[in-house]
C-alpha positions in Angstrom: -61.6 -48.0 67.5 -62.2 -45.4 64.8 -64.7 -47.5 62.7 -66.6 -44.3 61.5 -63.4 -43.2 60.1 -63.3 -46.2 58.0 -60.4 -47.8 59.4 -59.5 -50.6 62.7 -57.6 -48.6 65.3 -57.6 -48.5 69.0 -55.3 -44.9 69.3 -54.1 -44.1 72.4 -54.5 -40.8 74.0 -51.2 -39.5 75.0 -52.4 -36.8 77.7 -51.6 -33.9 78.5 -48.0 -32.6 78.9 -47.5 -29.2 80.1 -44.0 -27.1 79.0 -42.7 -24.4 81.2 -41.8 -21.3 78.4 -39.9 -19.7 81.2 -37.4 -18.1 78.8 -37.5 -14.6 77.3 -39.8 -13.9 74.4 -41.1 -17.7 74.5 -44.9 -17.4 74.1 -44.1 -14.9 70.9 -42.2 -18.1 69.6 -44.8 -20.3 70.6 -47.2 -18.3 68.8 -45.1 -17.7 65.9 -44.3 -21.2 65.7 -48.1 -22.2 65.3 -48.7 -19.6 62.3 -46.1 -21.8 60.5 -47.4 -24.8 61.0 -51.1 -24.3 59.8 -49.0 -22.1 57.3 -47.1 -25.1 56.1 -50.0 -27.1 57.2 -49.9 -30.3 54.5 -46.0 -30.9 55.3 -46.9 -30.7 59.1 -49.9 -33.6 58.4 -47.5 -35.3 56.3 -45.1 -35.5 59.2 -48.3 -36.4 61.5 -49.3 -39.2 58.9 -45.6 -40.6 59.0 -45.5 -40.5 62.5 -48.6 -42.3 63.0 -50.3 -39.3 65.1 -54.3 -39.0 64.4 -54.3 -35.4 66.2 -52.0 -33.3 67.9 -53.8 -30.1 69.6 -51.6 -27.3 71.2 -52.6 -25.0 73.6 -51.2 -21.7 75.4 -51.6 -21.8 79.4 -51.2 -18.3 80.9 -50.7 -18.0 84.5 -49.6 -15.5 87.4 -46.5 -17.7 87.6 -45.8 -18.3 83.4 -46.8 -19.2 80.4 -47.1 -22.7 79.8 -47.1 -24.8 76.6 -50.2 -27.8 76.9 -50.3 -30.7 73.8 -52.5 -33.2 73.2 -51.6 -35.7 70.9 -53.5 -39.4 70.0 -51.5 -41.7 68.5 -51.8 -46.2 68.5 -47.7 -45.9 69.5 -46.2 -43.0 71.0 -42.8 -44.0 71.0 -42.5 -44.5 67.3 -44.3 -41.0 67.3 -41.4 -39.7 69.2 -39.1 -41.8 67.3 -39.7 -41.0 63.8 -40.5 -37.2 64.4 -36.8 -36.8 66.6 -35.1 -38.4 63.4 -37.5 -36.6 60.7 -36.0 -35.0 57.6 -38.6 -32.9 57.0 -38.0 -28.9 57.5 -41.1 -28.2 59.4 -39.4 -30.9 61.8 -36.1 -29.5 62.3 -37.8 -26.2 63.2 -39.8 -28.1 65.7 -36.7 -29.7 67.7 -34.7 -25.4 67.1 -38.4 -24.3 68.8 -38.5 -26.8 71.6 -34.3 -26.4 72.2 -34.5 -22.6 72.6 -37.9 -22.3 74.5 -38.9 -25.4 76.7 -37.7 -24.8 80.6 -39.5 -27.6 81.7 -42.0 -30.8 80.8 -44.8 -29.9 83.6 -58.6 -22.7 81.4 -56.5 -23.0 78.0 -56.0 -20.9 75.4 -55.5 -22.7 72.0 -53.9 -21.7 69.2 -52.9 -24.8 66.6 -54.6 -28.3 65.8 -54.1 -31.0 63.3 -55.7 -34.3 62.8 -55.3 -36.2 60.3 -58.5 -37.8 60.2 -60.5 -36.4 57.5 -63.8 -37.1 59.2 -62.7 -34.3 61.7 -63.8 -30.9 61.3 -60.9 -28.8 60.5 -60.7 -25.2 62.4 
């Protein structure tokens, strides 16, 4: 429950899933891809707060054998996460899905590089 939030919820935490960037030039776009979303930051929280997602962390994973993709997300129902951001309008969306299409191989110490919460007790980074 996130009482000190000032609000009744029991999130889940939706562990860790680990994606294989095994295609050319894939952790530059992974990269790139996090400078637009904390650029567009508010329309990416937006599409957090319709989703029902109270953080999503990304991290980069390089190893001997490739770069890996590691997120972290809590939300109270991930399928209507996964629901509502696969049919999302918003821009910042669509360039999510183009980004995972042209980049993901696989779903498989960490280097981060992008978080969001929208929890405003939270300290932002």
């Amino acid at each position: 429950m996130c009482a000190a939030a000032g609000f009744a919820i029991d999130p889940v935490f939706y562990g860790v899933a680990a994606t294989s960037l095994g295609r050319p030039l894939a952790p530059v776009a992974a990269l790139a891809c996090a400078e637009e979303i904390m650029r567009r930051k508010e329309e990416a929280l937006e599409t957090l707060r319709d989703e029902g997602v109270l953080l999503e962390c990304f991290f980069l994973d390089r190893r001997e054998d490739g770069d890996y993709l590691i997120s972290i997300m809590t939300t109270s129902d991930f399928e209507r996460a996964q629901t509502v951001g696969r049919d999302s309008a918003h821009d910042i969306d669509a360039s999510h899905r183009a980004f995972k299409r042209d980049t993901w191989d696989s779903v498989d110490a960490l280097e981060g590089f992008a978080e969001l919460a929208t929890l405003d007790t939270m300290p932002s980074r």
